[in-house]
TORMARTI-127838 format. One record per residue (C-alpha): residue in one letter; x, y, z. Coordinates in steps of 0.1 Angstrom, whole numbers, plus 2048, in hexadecimal, padded with zeros to 3 digits. Layout:
N
AXYZ ...
//
This chain:
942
X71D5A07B7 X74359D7C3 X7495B57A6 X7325CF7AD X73E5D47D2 X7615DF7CF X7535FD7B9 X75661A7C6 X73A6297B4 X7256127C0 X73161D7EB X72D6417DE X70B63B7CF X6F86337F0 X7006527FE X6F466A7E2 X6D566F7F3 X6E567F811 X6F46997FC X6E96BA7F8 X6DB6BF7CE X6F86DC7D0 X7126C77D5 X7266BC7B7 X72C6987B5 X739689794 X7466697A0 X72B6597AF X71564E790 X733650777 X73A62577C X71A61876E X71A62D751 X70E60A73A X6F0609754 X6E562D74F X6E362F729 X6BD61F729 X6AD630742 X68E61D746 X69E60174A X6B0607764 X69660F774 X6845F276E X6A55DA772 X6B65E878D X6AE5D97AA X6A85ED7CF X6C65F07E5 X6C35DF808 X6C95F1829 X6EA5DA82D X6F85E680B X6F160D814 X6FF602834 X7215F5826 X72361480A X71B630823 X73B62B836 X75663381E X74364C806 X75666A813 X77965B810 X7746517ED X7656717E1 X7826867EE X79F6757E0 X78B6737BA X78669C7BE X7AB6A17C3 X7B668C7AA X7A268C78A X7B8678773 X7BB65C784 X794658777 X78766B755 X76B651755 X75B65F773 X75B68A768 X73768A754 X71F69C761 X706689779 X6E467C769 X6C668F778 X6B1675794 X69965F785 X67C66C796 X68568F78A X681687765 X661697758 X646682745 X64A685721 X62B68F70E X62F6806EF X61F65C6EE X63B6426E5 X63E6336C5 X6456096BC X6646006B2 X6525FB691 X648620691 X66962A695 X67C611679 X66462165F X66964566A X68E63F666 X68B62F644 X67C64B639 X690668645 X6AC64F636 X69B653614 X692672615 X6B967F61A X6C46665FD X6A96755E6 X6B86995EE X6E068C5E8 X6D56775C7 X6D96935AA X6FD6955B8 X7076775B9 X6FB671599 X70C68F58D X730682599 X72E65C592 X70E65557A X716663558 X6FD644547 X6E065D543 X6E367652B X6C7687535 X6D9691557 X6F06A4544 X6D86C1532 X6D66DE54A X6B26E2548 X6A66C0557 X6C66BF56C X6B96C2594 X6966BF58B X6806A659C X67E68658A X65D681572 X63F670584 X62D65556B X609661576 X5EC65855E X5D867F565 X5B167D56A X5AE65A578 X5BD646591 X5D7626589 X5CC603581 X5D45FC5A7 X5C66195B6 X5A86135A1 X5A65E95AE X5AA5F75D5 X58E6105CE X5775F85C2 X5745E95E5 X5626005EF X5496085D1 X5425EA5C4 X54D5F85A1 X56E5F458F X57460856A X5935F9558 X58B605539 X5A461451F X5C560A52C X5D25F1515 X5CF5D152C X5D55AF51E X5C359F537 X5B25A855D X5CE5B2577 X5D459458A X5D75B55A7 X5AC5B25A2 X5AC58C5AE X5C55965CA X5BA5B45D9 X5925AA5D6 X5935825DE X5B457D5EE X5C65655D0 X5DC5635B6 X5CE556595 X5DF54457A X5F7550565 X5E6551540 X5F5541523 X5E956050B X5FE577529 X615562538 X62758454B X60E59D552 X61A5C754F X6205DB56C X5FE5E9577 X60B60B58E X622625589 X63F62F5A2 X62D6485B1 X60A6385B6 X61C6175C2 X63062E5DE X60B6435E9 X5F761F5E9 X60F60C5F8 X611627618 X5E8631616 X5E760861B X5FF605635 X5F2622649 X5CE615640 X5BC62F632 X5B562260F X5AA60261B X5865FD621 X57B5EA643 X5695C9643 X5495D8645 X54D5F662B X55B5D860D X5415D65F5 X5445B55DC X54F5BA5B8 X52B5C55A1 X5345DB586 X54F5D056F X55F5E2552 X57C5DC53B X5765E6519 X58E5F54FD X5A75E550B X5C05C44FA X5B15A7511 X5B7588502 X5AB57251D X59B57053B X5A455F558 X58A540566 X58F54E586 X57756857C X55B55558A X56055E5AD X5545815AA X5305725B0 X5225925B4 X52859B593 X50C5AF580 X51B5BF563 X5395B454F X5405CC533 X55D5BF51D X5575CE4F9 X5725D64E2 X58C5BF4EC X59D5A14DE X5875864F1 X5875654DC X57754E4F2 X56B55151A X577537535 X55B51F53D X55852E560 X54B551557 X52953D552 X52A539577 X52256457C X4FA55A581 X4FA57E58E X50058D56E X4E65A3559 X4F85B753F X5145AD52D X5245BE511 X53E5A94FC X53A5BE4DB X55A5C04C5 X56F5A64CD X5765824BE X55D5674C9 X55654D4BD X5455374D8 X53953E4F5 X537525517 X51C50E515 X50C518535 X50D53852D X4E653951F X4DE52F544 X4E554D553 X4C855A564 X4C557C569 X4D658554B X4C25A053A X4D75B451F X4F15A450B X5055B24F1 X51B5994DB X51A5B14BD X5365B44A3 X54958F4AE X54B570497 X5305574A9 X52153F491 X5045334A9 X4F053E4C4 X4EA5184D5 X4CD5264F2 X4C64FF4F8 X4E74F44F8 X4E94F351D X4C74E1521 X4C74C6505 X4EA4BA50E X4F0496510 X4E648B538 X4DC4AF53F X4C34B555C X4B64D7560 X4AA4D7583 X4CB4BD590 X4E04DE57C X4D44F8597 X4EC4EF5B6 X50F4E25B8 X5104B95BE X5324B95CF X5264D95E8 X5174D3606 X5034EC61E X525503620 X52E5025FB X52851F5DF X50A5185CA X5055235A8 X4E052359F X4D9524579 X4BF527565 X4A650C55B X49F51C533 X4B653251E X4B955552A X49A559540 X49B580544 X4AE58B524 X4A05A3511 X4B85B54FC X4CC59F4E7 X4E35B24CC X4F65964B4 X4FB5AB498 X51C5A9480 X522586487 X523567470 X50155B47E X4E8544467 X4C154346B X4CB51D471 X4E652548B X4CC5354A1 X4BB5204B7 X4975264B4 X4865034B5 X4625074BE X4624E34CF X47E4ED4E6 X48A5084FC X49451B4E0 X4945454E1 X497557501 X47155D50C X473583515 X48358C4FA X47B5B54ED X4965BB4D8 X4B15A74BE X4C75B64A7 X4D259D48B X4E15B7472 X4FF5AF45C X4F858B45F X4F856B446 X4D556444E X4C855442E X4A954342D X49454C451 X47354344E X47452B46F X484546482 X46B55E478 X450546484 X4645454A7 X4645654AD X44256E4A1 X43C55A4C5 X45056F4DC X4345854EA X4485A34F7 X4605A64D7 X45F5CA4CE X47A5CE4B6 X48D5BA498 X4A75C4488 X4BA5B346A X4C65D2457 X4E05C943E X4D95A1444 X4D858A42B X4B5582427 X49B57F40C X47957F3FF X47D556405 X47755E429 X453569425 X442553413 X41C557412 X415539429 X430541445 X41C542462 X3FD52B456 X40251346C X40D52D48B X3F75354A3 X3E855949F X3EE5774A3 X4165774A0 X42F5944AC X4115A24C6 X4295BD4D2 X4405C04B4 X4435E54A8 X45F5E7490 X46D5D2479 X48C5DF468 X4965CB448 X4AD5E8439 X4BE5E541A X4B85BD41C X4A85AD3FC X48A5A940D X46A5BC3F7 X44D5CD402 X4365B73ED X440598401 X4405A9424 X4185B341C X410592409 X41D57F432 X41159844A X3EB59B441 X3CF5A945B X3CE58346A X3F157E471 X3F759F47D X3DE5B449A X3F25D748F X3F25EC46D X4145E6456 X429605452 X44260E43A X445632443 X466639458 X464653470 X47D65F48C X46265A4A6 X45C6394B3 X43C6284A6 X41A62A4B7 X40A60A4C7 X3F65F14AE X40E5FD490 X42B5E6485 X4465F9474 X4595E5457 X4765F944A X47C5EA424 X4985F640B X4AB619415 X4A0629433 X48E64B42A X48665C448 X466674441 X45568B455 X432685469 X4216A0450 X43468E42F X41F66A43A X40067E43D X3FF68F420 X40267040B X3E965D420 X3D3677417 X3DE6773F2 X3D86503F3 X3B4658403 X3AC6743E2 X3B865D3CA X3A363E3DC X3846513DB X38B6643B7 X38D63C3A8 X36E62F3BB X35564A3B8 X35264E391 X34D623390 X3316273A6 X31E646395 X323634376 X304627371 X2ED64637D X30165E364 X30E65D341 X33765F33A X33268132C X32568F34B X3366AC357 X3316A037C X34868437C X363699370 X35F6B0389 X3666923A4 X38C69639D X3A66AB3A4 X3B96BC386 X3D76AA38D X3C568A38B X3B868D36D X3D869935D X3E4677367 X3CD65F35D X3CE678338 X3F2674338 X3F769A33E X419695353 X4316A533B X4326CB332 X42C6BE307 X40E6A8310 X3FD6C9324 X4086DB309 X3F56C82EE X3D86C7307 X3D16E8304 X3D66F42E4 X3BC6D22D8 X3A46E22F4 X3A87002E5 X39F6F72C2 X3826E22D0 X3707002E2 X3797112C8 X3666FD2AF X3486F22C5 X33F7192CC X34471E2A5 X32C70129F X31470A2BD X3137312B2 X30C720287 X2EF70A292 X2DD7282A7 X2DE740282 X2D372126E X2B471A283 X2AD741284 X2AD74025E X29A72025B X2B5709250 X2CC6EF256 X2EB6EF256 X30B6D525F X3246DF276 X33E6D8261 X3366EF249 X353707243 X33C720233 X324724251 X34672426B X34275227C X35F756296 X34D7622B5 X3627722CD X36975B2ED X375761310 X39874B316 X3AE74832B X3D375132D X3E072E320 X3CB72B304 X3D67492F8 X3FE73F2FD X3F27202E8 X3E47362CD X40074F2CA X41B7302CC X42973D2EE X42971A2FE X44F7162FD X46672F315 X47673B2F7 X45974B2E5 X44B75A304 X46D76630F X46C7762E7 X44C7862F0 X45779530C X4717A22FE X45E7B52E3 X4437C42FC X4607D3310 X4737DE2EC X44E7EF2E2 X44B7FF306 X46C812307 X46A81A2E1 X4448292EB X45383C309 X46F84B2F2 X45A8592D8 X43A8622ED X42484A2DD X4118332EF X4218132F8 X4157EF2EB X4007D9305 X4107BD30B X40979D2F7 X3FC785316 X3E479D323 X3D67A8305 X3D27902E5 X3D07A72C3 X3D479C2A2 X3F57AF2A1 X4037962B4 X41B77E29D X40575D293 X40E7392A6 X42173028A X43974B285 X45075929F X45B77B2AA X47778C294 X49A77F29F X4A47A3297 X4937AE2B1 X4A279C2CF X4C77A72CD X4BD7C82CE X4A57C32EA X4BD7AE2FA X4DB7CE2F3 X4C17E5304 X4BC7D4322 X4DE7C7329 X4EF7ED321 X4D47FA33D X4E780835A X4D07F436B X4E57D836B X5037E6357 X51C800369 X53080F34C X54F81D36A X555800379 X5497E635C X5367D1370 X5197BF35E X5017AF37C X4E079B36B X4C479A385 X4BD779395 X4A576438A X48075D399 X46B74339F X45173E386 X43075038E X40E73739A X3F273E382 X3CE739388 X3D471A374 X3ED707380 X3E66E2389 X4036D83A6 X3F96C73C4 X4086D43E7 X4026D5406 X41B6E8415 X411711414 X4247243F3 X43573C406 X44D7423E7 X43074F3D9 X4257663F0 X44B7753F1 X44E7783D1 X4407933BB X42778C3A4 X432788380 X4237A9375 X4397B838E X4587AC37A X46B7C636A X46B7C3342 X4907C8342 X4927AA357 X47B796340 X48F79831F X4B078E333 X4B2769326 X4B074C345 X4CF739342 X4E4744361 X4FF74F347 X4F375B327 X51575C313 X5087612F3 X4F27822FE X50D790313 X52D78B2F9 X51579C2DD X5157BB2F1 X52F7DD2ED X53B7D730E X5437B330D X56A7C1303 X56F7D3321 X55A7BF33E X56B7BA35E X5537AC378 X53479236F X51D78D38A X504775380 X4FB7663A4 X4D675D3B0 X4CF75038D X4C272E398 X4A372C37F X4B471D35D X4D870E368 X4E870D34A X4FF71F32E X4F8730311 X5147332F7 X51E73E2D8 X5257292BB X54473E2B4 X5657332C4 X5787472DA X57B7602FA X55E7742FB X567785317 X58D789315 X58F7A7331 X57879634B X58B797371 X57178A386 X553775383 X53676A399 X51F74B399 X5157483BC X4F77363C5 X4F072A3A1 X4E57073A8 X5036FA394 X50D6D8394 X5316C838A X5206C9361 X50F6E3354 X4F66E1335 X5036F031A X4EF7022FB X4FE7132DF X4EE7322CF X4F073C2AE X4F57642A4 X4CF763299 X4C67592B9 X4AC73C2B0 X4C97202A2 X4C570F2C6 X4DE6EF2C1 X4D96D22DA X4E26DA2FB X5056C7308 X50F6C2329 X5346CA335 X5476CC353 X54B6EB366 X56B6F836D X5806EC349 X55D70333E X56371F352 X58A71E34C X58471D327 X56873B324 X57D75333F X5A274F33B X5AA77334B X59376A36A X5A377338A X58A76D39E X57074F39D X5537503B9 X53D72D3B4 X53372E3DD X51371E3E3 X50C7093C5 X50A6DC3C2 X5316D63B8 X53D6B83C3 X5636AC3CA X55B6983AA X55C6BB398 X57D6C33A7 X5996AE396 X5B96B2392 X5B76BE36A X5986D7374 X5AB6E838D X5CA6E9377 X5BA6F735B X5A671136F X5BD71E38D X5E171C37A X5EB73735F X5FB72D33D X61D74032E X61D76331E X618769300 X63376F2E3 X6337902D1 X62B77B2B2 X60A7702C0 X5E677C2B0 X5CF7912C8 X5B47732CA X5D275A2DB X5DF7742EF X5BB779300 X5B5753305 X5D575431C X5D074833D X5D776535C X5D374D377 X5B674B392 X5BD75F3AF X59F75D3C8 X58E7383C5 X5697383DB X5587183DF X54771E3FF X524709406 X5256EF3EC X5286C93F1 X54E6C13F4 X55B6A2407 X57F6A2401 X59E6B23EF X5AC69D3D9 X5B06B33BA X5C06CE3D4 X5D66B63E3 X5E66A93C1 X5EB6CF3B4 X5FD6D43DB X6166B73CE X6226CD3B0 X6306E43D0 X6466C83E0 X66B6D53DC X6606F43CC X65270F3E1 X64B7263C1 X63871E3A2 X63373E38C X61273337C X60372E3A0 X5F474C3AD X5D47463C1 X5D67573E5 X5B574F3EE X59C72C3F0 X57F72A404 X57670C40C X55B712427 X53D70342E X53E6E241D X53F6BB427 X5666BA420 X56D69C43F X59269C43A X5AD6BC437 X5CC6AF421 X5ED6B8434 X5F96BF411 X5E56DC40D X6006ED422 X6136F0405 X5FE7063F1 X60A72A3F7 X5E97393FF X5E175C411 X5BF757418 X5B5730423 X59072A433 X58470E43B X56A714456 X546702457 X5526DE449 X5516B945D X5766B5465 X5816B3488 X5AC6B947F X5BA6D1481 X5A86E149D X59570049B X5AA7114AF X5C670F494 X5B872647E X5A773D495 X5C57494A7 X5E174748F X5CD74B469 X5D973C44A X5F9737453 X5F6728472 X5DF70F462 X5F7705442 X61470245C X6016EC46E X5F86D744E X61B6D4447 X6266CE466 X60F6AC466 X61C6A443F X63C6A244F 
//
């Protein structure tokens, strides 16, 4: 206090108030500057000044001011301005912040001015980075590790408060965050020995935005919004392990962990009672927790495609000292403690159980019919691709489970030695009450053994072996045997009703046996043609043949010996019937087959003959003006060549010159030859097949009398060689267009050696219904020398009859990659040397020009190989003189994989729409063509 008083600041400060505001002052408040820098606490420090102190300063105030006014350096302290009163300080508006408010707001104007100087400081003193130093990414903000289209692993953990869900799939986790156990329950689990340092779960930037959503509590759900933990999936991901603090998300409903590397599961995760679907597929078990076939509302499980040898359902119930209903509460809780209620028999509510592709055993299963055994509720299991063996007693226990729907064992290794005839003597009946399909595909069990065990009192519903894509009505049991052939509804009920013809055609003749005599015409009239054929033997084309022509010769005799006994009884005599002398031909009505077998026109070959010579003898009786010859199957007259001798041979080449020189099909300017495509045969009255789907090919097509004659004498292989090379023009023919000729899919040749066609450019087989071999038949001049027929590949064909080909269209036919080898394709696209000048005319022509346009659209190809090896011959060299196809189509096929190689291959023209691979994209081709898509082949080769 003594200090204060000889101030004069402090004497001159009492009287301040007797001053006018006009008045300039500067000493009196210019002493306790240190007590005027907080304002508000001087106000609330200083205390009030007493009458006597006012007193005591009032007195020398004026002295002391004068003096200081006169002489201002004696005190530079006291020249600032004067603060404004306290009482005239306006409110401020703005609401104060904490002193916590205002640390953070300085921290981060503090960051945000270093993140403004760093690019140059780095510039000057960090030269580590090369990437600073390139001008385009110099100044630029620095890259922000954001995984786009879904949140962070952390991000996605905080979210989950709030909806119960969590979806860690896909991320390449070897185990669960410990940031799951953390942010949801509050603690840290154990560190792993499979992952003793977990990765980093956040990037930079989504660690920054949590960390400030959290502190500003936004992202953080209140106590009341928190939901608990039900949903819970991790799969394709690397777990190894889990953690056995799993077990205290009790709220856990469904755990999906497939396709992982899970080997075994801590004993805990039996403690999730709340569970009802979990999905462990595709990982590595091998066990699983003993309690874990307690859990009671589990109702789906999937353990597919793992390496478990036993399914133990009892094993937690037939333990040594186990006691199911001491099992349902914890012994050391007490009213406070967590409870974990389990279930009293395996699996209560499960009804879905899928175990296939496992190492499982019929034996490994426990099934025992004394104990708990299989889960009660069971409606589906799925045992395919497993060791079963012998599973008789299995069978038997699931023949009890009365809401089973579905079994499957496809691919399992199981026999007829699991169906014995007495399997389910001693079970109680029926068995499988609900069961509707039983799928043993491609297993060795037989259809004789599944119909010997489940008879009409074993089973309440009808056996089934038809596969359908619809599920199976109630009271039928489905049983898939062998290879799955999926037919239609109208398939199974035509041969139901074929089985229902052939039932009654077999019963009623028995039974009318002995009322009629086996010669009666009545019980033949019972059947169906096609019946009869069959139980004759009549299946092949020779046996109908030698049907008819012995009916034939049998109507023909009994009317000769019918028409003898009638004259003999006129005259008054006797006669036998065998009797050559007596034998009158009487004229009798037949029909159009017995004819054919008469004038030997049962094979293709004679008719085609005949054919041929009724359309010779029509044009040769238009040309002269005589009337032209009827033809030889509608009218039958002795001029007609006899059964045992054939038509002239002279006559067909001529026939065959005539029709082929026609400008019908021949067009002399541009020497195109184009042979009409063949038909369907026509339906006679006759004809014995059995369908019953509607002929609409029959409606479409013409009738046979429709058929031009010129088309008629045309032979029916799809390439008649021999017929076409005999010709005038076969020297000079350019284009061959022999496409549509699906009838006959084979070649007809000469015997002679050699090109036959030497000037051909382009030829055409589309839609010829040819496979990778063709049958082969070789011709003689004569045209009747028919040699066995050969069959031969293709393309070496093809490459051998055409040499000067340019241009080879096979689109829409049954090749196969098979057909397209390396050899084939050499032999057909590539072009040989030239000739020498010392060469004969026939070598020069069998010269190869090279294939220049390659179509093998809509056929059956799967894969390149054959391509691919030729694409290797252009590795280091770019140019290949005897290359020179610029186009290959390739659409429309089954080809699954495009060879980068074929980027090579210096094509124009490369399509490859309408086939099954997915790479390169479509997009490739579409926009940038046939280059774009072989630069983008080689760009992948490289």
């Amino acid at each position: 206090m003594a200090s204060r008083l000889p101030q004069p600041s402090s004497r001159t400060g009492a009287r301040s108030p007797l001053k006018s505001p006009a008045s300039p002052s500067p000493t009196p408040r210019a002493v306790p500057t240190p007590l005027a820098k907080p304002r508000i606490r001087t106000q609330s420090a200083a205390p009030t000044p007493s009458p006597r102190q006012q007193t005591l300063r009032s007195q020398p105030s004026l002295k002391n001011v004068r003096p200081a006014t006169r002489s201002p350096t004696k005190s530079p302290a006291r020249r600032p301005p004067p603060l404004p009163a306290e009482e005239d300080i306006p409110p401020s508006p703005k609401p104060q912040l904490s002193i916590r408010e205002q640390i953070a707001l300085k921290r981060a104007e503090a960051k945000k001015a270093a993140t403004k100087t760093s690019p140059a400081g780095s510039i000057n003193g960090d030269f580590a980075n090369l990437e600073n130093a390139s001008p385009d990414t110099f100044n630029q903000p620095p890259p922000v590790d954001v995984d786009l289209g879904r949140w962070s692993i952390k991000e996605t953990i905080e979210r989950a408060r709030s909806s119960g869900a969590i979806n860690l799939s896909s991320r390449d986790l070897p185990c669960l965050p410990s940031a799951l156990f953390e942010i949801h329950l509050g603690i840290k689990p154990e560190p792993l020995k499979s992952v003793p340092v977990e990765p980093p779960i956040t990037t930079a930037s989504s660690t920054d935005g949590s960390a400030i959503r959290k502190k500003g509590g936004q992202n953080a759900p209140s106590w009341y919004e928190a939901q608990d933990l039900e949903i819970l999936k991790a799969w394709s991901n690397e777990i190894l392990e889990l953690q056995p603090e799993i077990s205290m998300f009790g709220s856990l409903k469904t755990v999906d962990l497939h396709n992982n590397k899970l080997t075994a599961l801590p004993d805990s995760f039996a403690d999730l009672t709340a569970l009802t679907v979990v999905d462990l597929s595709h990982n590595q078990l091998t066990s699983l927790p003993t309690n874990f076939w307690a859990l009671p509302n589990l109702t789906t499980l999937n353990l597919s495609h793992n390496a478990l040898t036993a399914l133990p359902f009892s094993a937690p119930f037939v333990a040594q000292g186990s006691n199911p209903l001491g099992r349902t509460h914890d012994p050391r809780g007490d009213w406070f403690a967590v409870s974990i209620t389990r279930a009293t028999e395996p699996l209560p509510r499960l009804t879905v159980l899928e175990v296939s592709h496992n190492s499982l055993s019929a034996a490994s299963i426990d099934h025992s019919l004394d104990g708990p055994g299989l889960p009660a509720l069971l409606t589906r299991i799925d045992l395919s691709e497993n060791p079963l063996g012998k599973s008789d007693s299995l069978f038997r226990a699931l023949g009890r489970l009365q809401r089973l729907k579905e079994i499957n064992m496809e691919r399992a290794d199981v026999g007829d030695e699991s169906f014995p005839v007495n399997i389910f003597a001693s079970s109680p009946k029926p068995l499988f009450p609900s069961l509707k399909i039983l799928d043993l595909e491609e297993t060795h069990v037989t259809r004789p053994a599944i119909e010997a065990t489940f008879t009409p009192d074993v089973l309440k519903q009808t056996v089934q072996f038809d596969v359908t894509s619809q599920e199976p009505p109630d009271g039928v049991l489905r049983v898939i045997v062998g290879k799955r052939v999926i037919k239609e509804a109208w398939e199974i009920e035509a041969e139901r009703r074929t089985k229902l013809r052939r039932h009654a055609g077999a019963t009623f003749p028995d039974s009318s046996a002995s009322t009629s005599s086996p010669s009666a015409p009545k019980t033949e009239a019972t059947k169906e043609q096609w019946e009869i054929e069959a139980e004759q033997g009549l299946i092949s084309e020779g046996a109908k043949r030698r049907a008819r022509a012995l009916a034939a010769m049998n109507a023909q005799s009994s009317s000769s010996a019918s028409t003898s006994a009638a004259a003999s009884s006129t005259n008054g005599t006797i006669s036998t019937p065998s009797s050559p002398q007596k034998k009158k031909p009487v004229a009798v009505e037949k029909e159009p087959w017995e004819i054919e077998a008469e004038l030997g026109l049962n094979s293709a070959g004679a008719r085609r003959r005949a054919r041929a010579a009724a359309a010779a003898s029509a044009l040769s009786g238009s040309g002269t003006g005589e009337p032209a010859r009827p033809s030889v199957l509608a009218t039958a007259t002795p001029k007609i060549p006899s059964p045992t001798t054939s038509p002239s041979p002279s006559l067909t080449p001529a026939t065959v010159a005539s029709t082929l020189a026609n400008p019908q099909y021949y067009s002399a300017p541009t020497q195109t030859l184009t042979l009409p495509p063949s038909t369907p045969p026509s339906k006679a009255a006759h004809a014995r097949s059995f369908s019953l789907a509607s002929p609409a090919w029959n409606k479409a097509a013409p009738p046979s009398g429709g058929m031009s004659d010129l088309a008629l004498a045309i032979p029916t292989p799809t390439l008649p060689l021999t017929a076409i090379a005999a010709q005038p023009f076969a020297a000079t023919l350019k284009v061959l267009v022999l496409a549509n000729r699906r009838n006959d899919p084979s070649f007809s040749l000469p015997t002679s050696p050699g090109a036959f066609l030497p000037c051909l450019e382009e030829l055409s087989l589309e839609n010829c219904n040819l496979a990778d071999a063709v049958p082969v038949s070789h011709v003689g001049e004569g045209g009747d020398d028919f040699a066995p027929r050969t069959t031969e590949p293709l393309l070496p064909l093809l490459a051998r009859l055409f040499p000067s080909v340019r241009t080879l269209d096979l689109s829409y036919n049954a090749l196969t990659s098979a057909a397209l080898t390396k050899d084939a394709l050499s032999a057909l696209i590539f072009a040989s040397d030239a000739p020498s000048a010392g060469v004969s005319e026939s070598a020069a022509a069998g010269v190869k020009k090279g294939l220049r346009h390659l179509r093998l659209r809509g056929n059956r190809l799967n894969e390149l190989d054959g391509f691919q090896q030729i694409a290797e011959r252009f590795r280091g060299n770019r140019d290949l003189p005897e290359w020179k196809l610029e186009e290959l189509d390739l659409r429309d096929n089954e080809i699954g994989k495009l060879p980068p190689e074929l980027g090579m291959l210096p094509l124009d023209v490369f399509l490859v729409d309408g086939n099954t691979f997915r790479v390169p994209p479509r997009r490739v081709w579409e926009r940038e063509g046939t280059k774009g898509l072989l630069s983008w082949l080689r760009g992948r080769m490289e």
